[in-house]
C-alpha positions as CSV (number, residue, x, y, z in Angstrom):
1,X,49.0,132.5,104.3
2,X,51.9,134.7,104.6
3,X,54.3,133.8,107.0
4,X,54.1,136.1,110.4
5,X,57.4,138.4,109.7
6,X,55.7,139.7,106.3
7,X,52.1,139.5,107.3
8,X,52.3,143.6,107.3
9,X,54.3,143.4,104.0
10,X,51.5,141.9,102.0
11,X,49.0,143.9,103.5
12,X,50.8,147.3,102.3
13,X,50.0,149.5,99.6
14,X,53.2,149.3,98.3
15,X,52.7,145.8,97.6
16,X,49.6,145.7,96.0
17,X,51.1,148.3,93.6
18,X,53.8,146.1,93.0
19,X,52.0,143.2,92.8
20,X,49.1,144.7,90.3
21,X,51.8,146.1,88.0
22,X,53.5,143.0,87.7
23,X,50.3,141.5,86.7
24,X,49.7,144.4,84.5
25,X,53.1,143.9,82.5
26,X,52.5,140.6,82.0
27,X,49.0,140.5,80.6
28,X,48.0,138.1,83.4
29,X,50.4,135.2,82.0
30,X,52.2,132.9,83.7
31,X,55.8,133.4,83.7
32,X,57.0,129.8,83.3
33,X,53.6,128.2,81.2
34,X,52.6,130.8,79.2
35,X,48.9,130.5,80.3
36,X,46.3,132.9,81.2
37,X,44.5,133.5,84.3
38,X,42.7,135.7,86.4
39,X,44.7,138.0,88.9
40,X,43.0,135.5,92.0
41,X,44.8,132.5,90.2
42,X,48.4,134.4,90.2
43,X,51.4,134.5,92.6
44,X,53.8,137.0,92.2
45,X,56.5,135.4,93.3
46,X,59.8,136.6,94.9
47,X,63.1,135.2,93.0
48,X,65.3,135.9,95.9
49,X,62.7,134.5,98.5
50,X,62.0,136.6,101.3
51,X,63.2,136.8,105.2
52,X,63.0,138.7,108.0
53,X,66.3,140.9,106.8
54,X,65.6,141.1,103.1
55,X,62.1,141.9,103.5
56,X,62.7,145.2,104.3
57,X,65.4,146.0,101.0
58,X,62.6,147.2,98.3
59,X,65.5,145.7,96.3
60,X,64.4,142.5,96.8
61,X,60.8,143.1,98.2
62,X,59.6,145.5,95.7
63,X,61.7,145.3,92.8
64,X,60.0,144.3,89.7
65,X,63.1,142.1,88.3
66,X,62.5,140.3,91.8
67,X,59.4,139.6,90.9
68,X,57.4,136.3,88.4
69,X,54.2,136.0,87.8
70,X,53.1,132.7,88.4
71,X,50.4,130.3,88.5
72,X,49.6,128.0,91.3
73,X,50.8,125.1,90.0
74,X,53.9,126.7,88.5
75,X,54.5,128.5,92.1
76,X,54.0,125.1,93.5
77,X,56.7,123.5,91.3
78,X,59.1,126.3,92.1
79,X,59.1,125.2,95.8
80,X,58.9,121.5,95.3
81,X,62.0,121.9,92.7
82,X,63.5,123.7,96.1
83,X,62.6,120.8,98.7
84,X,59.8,123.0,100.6
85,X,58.2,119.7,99.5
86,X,55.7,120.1,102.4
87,X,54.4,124.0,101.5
88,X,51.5,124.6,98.5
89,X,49.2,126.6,98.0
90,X,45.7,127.1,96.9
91,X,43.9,128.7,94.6
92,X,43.9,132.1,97.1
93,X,47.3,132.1,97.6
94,X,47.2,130.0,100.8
95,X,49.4,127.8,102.6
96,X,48.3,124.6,103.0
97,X,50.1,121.6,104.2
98,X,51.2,118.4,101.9
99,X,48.8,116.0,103.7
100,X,46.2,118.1,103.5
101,X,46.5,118.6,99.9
102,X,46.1,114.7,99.9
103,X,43.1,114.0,102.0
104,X,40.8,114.6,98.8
């Protein structure tokens, strides 16, 4: 789940065309793996993550160089490698906490 500050942002139409060409242009392969997947089991992920300043550049938020396709366990590594060691996400994209990840 999106943080509150960009709950609007995801929701736009200008990301969901910036989101679906990125899938487009990259065939629906991850970024960092080089695997396949569906379009409901890719992030595209922000390089320059965003905030409640930079959200609103389309430099950052919009910008195709900005953006990498990624797979869930891929985006997951990106913010373990960058200590959010308590954020993941699920198969939809969704926030869920590290020890609920480990209750299975």
């Amino acid at each position: 789940m999106a943080r509150d500050f960009a709950k609007s942002f995801y929701q736009s139409e200008k990301w969901k065309r910036a989101r679906q060409l990125k899938i487009s242009t990259q065939h629906g392969i991850c970024e960092r793996c080089g695997k396949s997947f569906s379009s409901k089991q890719l992030i595209v992920h922000h390089k320059i993550y965003l905030n409640e300043t930079n959200i609103h550049d389309e430099n950052i938020s919009l910008n195709q160089d900005n953006l990498e396709l990624l797979c869930i366990n891929c985006h997951n590594e990106e913010h373990l490698k960058n200590n959010d060691r308590e954020i993941y996400f699920d198969e939809d994209g969704n926030v869920i906490n590290v020890h609920d990840r480990n209750k299975d």
